[in-house]
Residue frames relative to the residue before (quaternion, step in Angstrom):
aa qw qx qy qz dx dy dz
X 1.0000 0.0000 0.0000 0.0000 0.00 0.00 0.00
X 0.5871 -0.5335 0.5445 0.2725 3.77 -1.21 1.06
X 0.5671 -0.6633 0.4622 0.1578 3.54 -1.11 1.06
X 0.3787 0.7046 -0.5998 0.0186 3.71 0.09 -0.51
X 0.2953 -0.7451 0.5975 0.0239 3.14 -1.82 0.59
X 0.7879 0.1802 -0.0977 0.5807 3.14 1.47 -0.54
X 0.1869 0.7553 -0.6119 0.1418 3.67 -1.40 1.02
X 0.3160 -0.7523 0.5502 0.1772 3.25 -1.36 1.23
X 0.2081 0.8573 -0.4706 -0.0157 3.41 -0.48 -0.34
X 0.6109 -0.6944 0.3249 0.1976 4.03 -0.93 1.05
X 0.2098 -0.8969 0.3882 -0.0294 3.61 0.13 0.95
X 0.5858 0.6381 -0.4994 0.0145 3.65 -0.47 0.64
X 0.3898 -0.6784 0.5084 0.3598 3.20 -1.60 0.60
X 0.8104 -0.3587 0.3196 0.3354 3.06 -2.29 0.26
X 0.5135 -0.5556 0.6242 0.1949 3.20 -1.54 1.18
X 0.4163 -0.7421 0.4916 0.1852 3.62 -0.98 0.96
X 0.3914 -0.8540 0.1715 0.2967 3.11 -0.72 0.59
X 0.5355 -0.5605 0.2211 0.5918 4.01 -0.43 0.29
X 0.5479 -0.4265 0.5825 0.4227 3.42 -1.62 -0.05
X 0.5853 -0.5205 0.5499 0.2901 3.07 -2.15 0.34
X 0.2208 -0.6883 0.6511 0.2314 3.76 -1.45 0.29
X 0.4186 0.7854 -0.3916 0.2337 3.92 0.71 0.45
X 0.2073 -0.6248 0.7220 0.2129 3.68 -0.93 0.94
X 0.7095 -0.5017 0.4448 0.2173 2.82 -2.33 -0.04
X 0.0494 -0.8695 0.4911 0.0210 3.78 0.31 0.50
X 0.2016 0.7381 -0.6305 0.1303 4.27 0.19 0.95
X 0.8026 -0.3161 0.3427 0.3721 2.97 -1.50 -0.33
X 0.7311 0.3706 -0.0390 0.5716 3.02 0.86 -1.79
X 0.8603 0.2503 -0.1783 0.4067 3.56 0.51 -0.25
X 0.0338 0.8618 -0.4952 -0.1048 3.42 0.86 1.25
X 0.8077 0.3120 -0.2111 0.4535 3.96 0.37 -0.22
X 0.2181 0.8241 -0.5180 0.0712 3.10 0.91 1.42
X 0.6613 -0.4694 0.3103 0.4960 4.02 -1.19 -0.38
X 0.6155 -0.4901 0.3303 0.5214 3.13 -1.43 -0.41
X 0.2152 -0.7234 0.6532 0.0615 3.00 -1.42 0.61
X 0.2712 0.8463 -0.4113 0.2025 3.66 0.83 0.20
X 0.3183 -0.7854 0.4842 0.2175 3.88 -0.14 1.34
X 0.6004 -0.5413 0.5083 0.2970 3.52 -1.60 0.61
X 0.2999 -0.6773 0.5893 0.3226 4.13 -0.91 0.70
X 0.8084 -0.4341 0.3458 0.1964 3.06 -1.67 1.24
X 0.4757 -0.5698 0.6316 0.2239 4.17 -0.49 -0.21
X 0.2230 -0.7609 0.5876 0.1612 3.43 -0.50 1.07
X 0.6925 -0.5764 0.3700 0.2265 3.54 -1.44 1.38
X 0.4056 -0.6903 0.5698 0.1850 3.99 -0.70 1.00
X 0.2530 -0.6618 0.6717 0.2163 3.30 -1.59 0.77
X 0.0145 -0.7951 0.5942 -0.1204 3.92 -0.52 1.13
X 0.4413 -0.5765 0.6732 0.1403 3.32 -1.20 0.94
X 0.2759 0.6470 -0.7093 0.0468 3.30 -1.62 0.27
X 0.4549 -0.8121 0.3208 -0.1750 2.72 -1.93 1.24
X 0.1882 -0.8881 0.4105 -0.0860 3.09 0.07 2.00
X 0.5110 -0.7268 0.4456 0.1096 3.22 -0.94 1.14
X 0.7155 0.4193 -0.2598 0.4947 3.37 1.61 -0.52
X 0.5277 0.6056 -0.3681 0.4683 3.55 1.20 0.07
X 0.0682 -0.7918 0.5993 -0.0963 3.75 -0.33 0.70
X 0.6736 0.1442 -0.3536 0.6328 4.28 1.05 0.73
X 0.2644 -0.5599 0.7381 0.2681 3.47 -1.79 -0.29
X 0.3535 0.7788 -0.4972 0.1459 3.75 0.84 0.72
X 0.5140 0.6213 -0.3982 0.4372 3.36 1.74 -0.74
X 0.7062 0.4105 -0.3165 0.4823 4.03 0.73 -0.43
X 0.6943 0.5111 -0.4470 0.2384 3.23 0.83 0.35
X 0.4760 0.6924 -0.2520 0.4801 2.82 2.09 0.27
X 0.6294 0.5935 -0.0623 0.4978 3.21 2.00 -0.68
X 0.0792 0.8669 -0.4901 -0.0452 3.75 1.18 0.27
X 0.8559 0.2562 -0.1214 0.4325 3.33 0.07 -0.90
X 0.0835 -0.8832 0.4498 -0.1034 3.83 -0.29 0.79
X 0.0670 0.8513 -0.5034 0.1320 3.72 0.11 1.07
X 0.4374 -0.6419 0.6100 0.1567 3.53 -1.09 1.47
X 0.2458 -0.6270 0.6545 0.3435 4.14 -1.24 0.13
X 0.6551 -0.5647 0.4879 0.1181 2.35 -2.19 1.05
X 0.6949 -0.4202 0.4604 0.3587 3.04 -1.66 0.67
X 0.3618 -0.6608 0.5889 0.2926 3.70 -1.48 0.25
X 0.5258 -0.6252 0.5257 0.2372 3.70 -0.74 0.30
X 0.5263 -0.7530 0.3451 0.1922 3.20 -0.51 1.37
X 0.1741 0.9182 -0.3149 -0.1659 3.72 -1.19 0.11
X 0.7846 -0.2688 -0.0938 0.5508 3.69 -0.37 0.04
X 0.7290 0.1869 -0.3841 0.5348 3.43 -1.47 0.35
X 0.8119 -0.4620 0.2162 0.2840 2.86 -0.49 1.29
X 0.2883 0.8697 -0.3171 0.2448 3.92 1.27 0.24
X 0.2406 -0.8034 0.5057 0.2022 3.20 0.05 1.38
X 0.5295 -0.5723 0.5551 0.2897 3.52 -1.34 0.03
X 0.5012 -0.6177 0.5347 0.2853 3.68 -1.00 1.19
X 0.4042 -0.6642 0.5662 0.2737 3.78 -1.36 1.25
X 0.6845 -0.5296 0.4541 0.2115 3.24 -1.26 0.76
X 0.4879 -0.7038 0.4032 0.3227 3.96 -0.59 0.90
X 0.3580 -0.7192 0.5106 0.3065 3.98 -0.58 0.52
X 0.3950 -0.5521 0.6581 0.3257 3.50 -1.25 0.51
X 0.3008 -0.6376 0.7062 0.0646 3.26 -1.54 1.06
X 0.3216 0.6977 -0.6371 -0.0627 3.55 -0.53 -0.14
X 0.3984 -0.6722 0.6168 0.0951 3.79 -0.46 1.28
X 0.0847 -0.6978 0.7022 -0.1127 3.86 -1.26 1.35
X 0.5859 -0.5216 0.5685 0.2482 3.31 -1.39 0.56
X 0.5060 -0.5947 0.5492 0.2978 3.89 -0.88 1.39
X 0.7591 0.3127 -0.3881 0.4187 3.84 -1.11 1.42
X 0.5183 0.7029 -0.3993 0.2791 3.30 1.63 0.03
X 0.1164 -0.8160 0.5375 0.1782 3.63 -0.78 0.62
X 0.3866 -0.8641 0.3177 0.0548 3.30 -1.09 0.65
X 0.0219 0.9488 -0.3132 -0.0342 3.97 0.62 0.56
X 0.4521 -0.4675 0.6069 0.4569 3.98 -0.76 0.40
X 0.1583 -0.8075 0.4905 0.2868 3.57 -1.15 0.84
X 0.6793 0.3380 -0.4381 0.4820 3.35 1.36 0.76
X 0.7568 0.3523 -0.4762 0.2763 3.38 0.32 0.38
X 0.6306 -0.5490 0.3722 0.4030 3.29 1.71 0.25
X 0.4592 0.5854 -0.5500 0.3793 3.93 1.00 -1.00
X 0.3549 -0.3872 0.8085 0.2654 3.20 -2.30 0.37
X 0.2172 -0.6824 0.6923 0.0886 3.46 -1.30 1.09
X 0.8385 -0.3509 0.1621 0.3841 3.46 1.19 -0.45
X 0.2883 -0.7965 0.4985 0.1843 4.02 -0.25 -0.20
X 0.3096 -0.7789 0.5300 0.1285 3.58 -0.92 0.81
X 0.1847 0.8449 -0.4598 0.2016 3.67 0.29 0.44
X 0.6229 0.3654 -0.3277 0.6092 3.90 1.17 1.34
X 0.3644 -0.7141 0.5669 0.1897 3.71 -0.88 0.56
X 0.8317 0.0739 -0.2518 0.4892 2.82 -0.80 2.14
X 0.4330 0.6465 -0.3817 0.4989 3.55 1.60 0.60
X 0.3869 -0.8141 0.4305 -0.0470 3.18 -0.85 1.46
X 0.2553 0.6764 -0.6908 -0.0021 3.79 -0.47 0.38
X 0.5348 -0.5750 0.6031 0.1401 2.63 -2.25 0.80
X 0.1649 -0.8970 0.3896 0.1282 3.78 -1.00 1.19
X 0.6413 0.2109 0.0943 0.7317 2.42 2.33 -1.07
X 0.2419 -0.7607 0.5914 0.1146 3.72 -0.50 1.42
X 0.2336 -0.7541 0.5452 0.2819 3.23 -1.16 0.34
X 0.6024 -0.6400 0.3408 0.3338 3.45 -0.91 0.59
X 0.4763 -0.6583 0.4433 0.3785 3.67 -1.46 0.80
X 0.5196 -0.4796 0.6057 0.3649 3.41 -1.38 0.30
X 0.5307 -0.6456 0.5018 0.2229 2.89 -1.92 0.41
X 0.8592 -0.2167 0.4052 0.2249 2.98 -1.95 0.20
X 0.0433 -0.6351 0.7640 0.1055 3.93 -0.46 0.91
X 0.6465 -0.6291 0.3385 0.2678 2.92 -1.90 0.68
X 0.5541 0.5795 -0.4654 0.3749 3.77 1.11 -0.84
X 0.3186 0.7657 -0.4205 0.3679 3.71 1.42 0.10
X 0.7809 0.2975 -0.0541 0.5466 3.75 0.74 -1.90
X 0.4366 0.5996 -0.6136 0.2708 3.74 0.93 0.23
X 0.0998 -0.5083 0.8540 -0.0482 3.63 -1.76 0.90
X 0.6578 -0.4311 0.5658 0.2475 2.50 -2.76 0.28
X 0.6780 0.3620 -0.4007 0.4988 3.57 0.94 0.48
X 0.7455 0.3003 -0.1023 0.5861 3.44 0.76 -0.60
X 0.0651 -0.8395 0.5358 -0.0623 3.61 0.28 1.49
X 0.8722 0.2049 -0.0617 0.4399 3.30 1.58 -0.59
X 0.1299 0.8996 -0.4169 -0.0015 3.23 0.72 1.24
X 0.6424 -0.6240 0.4002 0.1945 2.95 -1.14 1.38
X 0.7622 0.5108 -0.1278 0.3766 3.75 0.79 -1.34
X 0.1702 0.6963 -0.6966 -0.0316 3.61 -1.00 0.11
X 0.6707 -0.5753 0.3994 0.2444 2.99 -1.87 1.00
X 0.3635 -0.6100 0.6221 0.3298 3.99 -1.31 0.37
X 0.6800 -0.4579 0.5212 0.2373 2.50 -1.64 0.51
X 0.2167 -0.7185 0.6077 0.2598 4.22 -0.70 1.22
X 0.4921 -0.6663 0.4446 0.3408 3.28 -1.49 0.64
X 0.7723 -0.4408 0.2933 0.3508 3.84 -1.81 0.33
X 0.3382 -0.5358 0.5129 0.5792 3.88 -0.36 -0.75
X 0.2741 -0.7226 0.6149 0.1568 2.50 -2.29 0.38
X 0.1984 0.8341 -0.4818 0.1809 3.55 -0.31 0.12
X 0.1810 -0.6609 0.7084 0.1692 3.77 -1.39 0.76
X 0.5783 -0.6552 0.4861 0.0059 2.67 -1.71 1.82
X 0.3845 0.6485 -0.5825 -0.3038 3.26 -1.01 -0.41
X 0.5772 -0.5872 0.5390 0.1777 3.51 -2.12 0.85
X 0.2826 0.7809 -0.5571 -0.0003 3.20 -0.81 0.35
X 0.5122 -0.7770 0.3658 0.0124 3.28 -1.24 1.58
X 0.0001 -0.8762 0.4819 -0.0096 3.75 -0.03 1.55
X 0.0831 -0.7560 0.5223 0.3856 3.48 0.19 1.35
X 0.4647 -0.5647 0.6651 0.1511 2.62 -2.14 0.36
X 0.2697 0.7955 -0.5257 0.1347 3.52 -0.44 1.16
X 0.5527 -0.5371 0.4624 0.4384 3.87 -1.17 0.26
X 0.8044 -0.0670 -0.1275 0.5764 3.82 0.77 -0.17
X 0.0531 -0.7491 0.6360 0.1774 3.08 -1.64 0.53
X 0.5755 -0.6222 0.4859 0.2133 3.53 -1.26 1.08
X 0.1022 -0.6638 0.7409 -0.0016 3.97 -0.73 1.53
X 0.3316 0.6277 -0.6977 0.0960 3.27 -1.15 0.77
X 0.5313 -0.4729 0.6095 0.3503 3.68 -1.93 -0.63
X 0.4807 -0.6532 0.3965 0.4303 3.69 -0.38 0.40
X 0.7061 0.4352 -0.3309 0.4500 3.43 -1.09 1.42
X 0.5032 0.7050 -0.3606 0.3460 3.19 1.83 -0.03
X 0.3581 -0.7090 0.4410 0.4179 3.42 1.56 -0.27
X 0.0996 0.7058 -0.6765 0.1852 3.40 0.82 1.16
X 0.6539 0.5279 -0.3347 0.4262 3.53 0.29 -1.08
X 0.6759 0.3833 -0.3974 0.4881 3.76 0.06 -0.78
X 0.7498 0.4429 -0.3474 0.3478 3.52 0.04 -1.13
X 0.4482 0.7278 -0.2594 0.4496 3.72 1.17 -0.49
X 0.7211 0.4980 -0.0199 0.4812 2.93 1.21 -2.02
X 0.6069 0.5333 -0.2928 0.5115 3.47 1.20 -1.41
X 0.8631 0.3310 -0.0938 0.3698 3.56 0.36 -1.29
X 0.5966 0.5388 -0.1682 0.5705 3.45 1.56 0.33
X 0.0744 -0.7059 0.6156 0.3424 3.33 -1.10 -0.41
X 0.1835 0.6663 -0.6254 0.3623 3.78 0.79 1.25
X 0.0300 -0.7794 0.6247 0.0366 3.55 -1.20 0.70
X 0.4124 -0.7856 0.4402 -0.1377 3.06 -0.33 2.24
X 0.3745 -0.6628 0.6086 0.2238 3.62 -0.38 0.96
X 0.0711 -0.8277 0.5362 -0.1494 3.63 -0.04 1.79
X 0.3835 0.7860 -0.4832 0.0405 3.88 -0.68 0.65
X 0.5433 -0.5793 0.4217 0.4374 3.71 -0.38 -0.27
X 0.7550 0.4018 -0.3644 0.3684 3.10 -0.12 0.87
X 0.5718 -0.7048 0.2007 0.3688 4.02 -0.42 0.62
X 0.6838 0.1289 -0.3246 0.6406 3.56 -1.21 0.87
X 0.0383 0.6535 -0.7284 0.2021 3.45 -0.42 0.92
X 0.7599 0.2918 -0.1175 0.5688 3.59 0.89 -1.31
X 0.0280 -0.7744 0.6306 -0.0437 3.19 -0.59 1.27
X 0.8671 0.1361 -0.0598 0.4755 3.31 0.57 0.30
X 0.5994 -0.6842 0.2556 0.3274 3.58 -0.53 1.75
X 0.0059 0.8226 -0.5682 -0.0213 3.76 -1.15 0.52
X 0.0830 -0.7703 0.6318 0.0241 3.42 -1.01 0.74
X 0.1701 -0.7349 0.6559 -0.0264 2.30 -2.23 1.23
X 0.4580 -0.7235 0.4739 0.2053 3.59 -1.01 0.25
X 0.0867 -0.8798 0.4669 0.0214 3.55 -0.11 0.93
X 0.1651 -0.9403 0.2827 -0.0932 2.85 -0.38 1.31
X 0.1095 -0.8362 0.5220 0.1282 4.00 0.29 0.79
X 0.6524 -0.6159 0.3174 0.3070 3.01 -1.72 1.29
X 0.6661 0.3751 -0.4034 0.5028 4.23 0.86 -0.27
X 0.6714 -0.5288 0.3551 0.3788 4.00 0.86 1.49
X 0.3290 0.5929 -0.6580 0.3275 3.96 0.75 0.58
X 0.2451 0.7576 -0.5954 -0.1071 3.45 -1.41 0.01
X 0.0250 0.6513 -0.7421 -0.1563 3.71 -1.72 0.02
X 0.6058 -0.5736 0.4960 0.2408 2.50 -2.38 0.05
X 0.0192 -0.7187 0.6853 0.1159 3.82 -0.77 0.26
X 0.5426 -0.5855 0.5944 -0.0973 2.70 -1.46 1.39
X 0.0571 0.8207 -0.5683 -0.0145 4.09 0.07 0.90
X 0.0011 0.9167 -0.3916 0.0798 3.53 0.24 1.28
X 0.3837 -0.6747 0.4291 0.4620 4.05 -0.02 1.63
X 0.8288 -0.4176 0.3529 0.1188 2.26 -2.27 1.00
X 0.3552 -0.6774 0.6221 0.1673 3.45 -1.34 0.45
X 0.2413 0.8220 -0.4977 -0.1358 3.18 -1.33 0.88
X 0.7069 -0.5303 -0.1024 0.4568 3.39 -0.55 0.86
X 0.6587 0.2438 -0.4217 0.5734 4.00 -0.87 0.26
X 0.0823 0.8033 -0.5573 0.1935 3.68 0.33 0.62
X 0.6160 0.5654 -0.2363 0.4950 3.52 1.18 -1.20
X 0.6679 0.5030 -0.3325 0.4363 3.57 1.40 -1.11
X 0.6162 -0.2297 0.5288 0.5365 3.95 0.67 -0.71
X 0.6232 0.5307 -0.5304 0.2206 3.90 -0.03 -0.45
X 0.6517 0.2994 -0.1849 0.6719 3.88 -0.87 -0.15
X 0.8556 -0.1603 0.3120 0.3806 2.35 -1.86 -0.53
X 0.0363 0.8728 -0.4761 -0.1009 3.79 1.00 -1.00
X 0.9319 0.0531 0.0599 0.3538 3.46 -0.89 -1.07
X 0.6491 0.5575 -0.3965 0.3328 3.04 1.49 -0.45
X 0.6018 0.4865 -0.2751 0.5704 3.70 1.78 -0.83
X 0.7495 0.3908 -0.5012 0.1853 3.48 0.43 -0.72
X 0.4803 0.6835 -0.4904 0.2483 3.66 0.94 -0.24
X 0.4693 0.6467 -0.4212 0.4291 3.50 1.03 -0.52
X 0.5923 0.6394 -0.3307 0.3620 3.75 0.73 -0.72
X 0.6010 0.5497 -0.3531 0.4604 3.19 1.20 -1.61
X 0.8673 0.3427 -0.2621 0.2481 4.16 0.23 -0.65
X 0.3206 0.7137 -0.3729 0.4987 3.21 1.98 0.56
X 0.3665 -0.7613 0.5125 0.1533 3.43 -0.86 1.15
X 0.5663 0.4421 -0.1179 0.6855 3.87 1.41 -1.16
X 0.0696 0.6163 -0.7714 -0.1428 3.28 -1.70 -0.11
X 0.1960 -0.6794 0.7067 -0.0235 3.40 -1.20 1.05
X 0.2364 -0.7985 0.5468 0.0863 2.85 -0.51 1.57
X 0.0544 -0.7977 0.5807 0.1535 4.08 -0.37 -0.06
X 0.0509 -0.7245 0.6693 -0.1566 3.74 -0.51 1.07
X 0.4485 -0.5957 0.6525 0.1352 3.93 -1.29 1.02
X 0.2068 -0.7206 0.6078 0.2618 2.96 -1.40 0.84
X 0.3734 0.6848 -0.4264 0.4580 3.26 1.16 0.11
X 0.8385 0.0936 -0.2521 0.4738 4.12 0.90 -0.13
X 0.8011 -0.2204 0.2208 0.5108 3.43 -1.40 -0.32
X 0.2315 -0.7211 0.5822 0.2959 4.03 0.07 0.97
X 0.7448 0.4656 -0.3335 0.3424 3.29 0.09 -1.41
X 0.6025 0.5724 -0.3045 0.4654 3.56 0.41 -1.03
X 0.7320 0.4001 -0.2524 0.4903 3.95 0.13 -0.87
X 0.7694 0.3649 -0.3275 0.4095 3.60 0.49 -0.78
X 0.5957 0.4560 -0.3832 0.5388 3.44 1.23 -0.26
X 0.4646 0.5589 -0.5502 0.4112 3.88 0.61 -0.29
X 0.6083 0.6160 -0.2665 0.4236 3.12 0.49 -2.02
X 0.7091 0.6313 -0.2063 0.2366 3.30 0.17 -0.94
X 0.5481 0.6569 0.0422 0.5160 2.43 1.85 -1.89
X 0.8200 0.3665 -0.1890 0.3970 3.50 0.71 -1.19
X 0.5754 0.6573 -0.2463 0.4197 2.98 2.01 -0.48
X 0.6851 0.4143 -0.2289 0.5537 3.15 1.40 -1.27
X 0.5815 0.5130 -0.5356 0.3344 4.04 0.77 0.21
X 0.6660 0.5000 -0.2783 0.4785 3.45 1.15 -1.23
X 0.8651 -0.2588 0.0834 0.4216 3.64 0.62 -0.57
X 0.5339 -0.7334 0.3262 0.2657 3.38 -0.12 1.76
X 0.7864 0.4245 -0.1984 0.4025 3.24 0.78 -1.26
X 0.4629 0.5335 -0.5700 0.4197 3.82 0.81 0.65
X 0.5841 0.5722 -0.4551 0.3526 3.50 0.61 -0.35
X 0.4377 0.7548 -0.2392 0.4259 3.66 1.52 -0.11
X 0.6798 0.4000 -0.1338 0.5999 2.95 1.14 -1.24
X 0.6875 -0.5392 0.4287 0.2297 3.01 -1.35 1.65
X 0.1333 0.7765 -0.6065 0.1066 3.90 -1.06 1.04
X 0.3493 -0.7358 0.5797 -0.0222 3.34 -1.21 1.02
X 0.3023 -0.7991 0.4934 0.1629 3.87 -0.77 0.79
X 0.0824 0.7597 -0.6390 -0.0879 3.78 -0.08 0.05
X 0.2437 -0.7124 0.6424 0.1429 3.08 -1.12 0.88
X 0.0586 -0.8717 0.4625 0.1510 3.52 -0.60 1.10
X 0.6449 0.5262 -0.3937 0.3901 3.91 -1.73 -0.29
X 0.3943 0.6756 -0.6039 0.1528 3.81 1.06 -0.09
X 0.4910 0.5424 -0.5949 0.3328 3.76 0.34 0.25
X 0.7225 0.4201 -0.3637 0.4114 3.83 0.73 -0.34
X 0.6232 0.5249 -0.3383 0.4708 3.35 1.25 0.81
X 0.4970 -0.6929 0.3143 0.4174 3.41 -0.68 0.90
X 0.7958 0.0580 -0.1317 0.5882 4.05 -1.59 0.79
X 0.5825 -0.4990 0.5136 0.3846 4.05 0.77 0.45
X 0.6942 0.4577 -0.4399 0.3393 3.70 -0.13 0.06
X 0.8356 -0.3139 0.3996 0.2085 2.81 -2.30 0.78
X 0.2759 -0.6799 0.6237 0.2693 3.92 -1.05 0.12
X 0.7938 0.1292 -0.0854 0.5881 3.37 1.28 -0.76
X 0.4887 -0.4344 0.6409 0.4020 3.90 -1.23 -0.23
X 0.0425 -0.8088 0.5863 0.0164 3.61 -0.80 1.08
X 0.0180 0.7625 -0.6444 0.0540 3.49 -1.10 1.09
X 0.1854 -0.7588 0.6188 0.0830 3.26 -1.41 1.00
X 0.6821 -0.4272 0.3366 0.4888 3.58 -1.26 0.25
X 0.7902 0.4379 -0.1747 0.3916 3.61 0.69 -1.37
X 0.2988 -0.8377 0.3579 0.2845 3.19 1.49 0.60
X 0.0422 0.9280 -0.3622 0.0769 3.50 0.82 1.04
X 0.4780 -0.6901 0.3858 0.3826 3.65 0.09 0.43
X 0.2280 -0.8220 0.5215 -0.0174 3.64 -0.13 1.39
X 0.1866 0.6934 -0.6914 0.0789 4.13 -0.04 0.58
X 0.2619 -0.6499 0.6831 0.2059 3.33 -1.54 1.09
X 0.2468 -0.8837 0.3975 0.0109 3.74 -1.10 0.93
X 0.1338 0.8755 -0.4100 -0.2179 3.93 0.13 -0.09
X 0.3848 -0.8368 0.2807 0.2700 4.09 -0.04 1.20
X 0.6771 0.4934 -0.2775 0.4702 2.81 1.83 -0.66
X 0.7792 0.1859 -0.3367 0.4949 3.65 0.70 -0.01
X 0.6334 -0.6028 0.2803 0.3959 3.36 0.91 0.98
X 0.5226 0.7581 -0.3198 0.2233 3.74 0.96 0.04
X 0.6771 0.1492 -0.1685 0.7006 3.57 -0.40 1.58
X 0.6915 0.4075 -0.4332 0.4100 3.72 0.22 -0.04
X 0.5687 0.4404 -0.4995 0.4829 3.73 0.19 0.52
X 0.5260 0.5435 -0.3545 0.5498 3.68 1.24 -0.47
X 0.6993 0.4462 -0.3481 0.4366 3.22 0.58 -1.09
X 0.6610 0.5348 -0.3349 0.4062 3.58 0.53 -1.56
X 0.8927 0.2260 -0.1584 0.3563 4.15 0.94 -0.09
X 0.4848 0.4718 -0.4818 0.5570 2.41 1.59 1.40
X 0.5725 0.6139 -0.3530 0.4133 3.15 1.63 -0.11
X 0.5672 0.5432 -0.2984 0.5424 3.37 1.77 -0.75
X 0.7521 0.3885 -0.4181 0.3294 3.82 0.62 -0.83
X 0.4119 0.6651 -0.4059 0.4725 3.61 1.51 -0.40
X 0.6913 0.4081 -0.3990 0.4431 3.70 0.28 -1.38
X 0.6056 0.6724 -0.2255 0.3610 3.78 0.71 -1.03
X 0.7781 0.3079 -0.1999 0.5098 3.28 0.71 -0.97
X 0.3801 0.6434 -0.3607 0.5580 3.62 1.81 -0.03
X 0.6165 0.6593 -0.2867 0.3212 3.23 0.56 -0.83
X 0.8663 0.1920 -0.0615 0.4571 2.87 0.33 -2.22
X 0.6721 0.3664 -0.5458 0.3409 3.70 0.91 0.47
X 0.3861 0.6769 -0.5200 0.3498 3.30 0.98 0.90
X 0.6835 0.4878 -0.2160 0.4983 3.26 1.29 -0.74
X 0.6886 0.4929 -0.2496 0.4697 3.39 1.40 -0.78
């Protein structure tokens, strides 16, 4: 199935239904009161959240989306049946927004967790409701009010234990590939990855996480350029950051860009715990460094090579003790 991450799409729920205007009419009781039933509640449009779904592409096929309406109340007191809710099931990381006023309505981020986007309206008022000691017979009952309306957009944060920061060509993809059994649309040349992938890494005593291969960054990235804003949000739900930097360019220079693009779109990812792999050391002689590298943030620096597997078991357990220690000051 095609990745998608991002869809708008027109929402309303069911219009409640009207109350009842009806007296009681028996044999024995020709001039009874009102007796008029309440209308039904008009059917909610609600997300909910599946763990096995990994796009929101099926709703982009789906623009326009409508909860049923409330039934309309009747005699003997008889309430009207509530209108049926739209269901529309989303992948766990999805966030939701008013597409004109911009509000966050909310974010799904549990399996089988439910938010409401679009209430449906209450039904009305039967009449035996408006009887008084002056008004024994009231003629009126309330309509049914109508559902909201409102276009949505959805947008999809994967949610992984690491996500890959790099420039295209960093050999995110391969290393993904090397340390996974995810199979990444891999070539030599830039944006190869057009679109986020995950894999599960896995160690031989049944540890495992998730890593997040996410397209390349390039610089003003924060503005819209490249690919820009649409991939970097994916970043925000990564616990790790693996940086990935060529030795083949300017190390220092790239990881501080990176940096850069991170801290324009959103200061606080720099917060989150992040690691440097230097990658391609096979195209360097005996695999080694030209210099000893040191950064201000005294970041863990591990030089790596995917294709002959070098430095990447180092990597794969320092990436696990990082996720770990994430962990417990979450809890602490």
């Amino acid at each position: 199935m095609r990745f998608a991450d991002y869809a708008k799409i027109y929402v309303t729920a069911g219009r409640g239904g009207d109350g009842s205007a009806h007296f009681r009419r028996e044999k024995y009781v020709p001039k009874g009161g009102p007796d008029g039933g309440d209308g039904g509640k008009g059917g909610d449009v609600i997300l909910v959240g599946n763990e096995q779904l990994n796009t929101i592409l099926d709703l982009r096929y789906r623009k326009y989306v409508k909860a049923g309406n409330g039934e309309n109340g009747s005699k003997s007191k008889s309430s009207g049946a509530a209108g049926e809710d739209e269901l529309l099931e989303v992948p766990l990381g999805t966030v939701v927004f008013d597409a004109d006023t911009k509000e966050r309505l909310g974010e799904i981020t549990d399996h089988e967790e439910k938010l409401v986007i679009a209430k449906g309206g209450k039904g009305g008022l039967g009449n035996w409701h408006f009887r008084s000691s002056t008004n024994q017979t009231p003629q009126h009952a309330q309509e049914g009010k109508p559902g909201e309306e409102r276009a949505v957009e959805l947008e999809l944060k994967l949610i992984a234990d690491v996500g890959l920061v790099g420039f295209p060509n960093a050999g995110k993809s391969t290393l993904l590939s090397a340390l996974s059994h995810a199979k990444p649309k891999i070539a030599d040349y830039p944006f190869t990855t057009l679109e986020p992938n995950l894999g599960v890494v896995k160690f031989e005593d049944f540890r495992s996480f998730v890593m997040a291969d996410i397209p390349g960054i390039i610089e003003e990235a924060h503005e819209g350029k490249g690919l820009g804003i649409q991939f970097l949000r994916h970043i925000e739900r990564n616990n790790v950051l693996l940086f990935m930097v060529s030795v083949m360019t300017d190390i220092k220079y790239e990881y501080e860009a990176l940096l850069s693009e991170l801290r324009s779109y959103r200061k606080d990812l720099l917060d989150k715990p992040r690691i440097l792999a230097i990658t391609k050391m096979d195209l360097k002689q005996g695999f080694e460094l030209e210099e000893e590298l040191h950064f201000d943030d005294e970041i863990p620096v591990i030089p790596i090579s995917s294709a002959t597997g070098h430095g990447v078991d180092e990597l794969r357990e320092k990436l696990w003790e990082y996720i770990q220690h994430g962990k417990e000051k979450e809890e602490t």
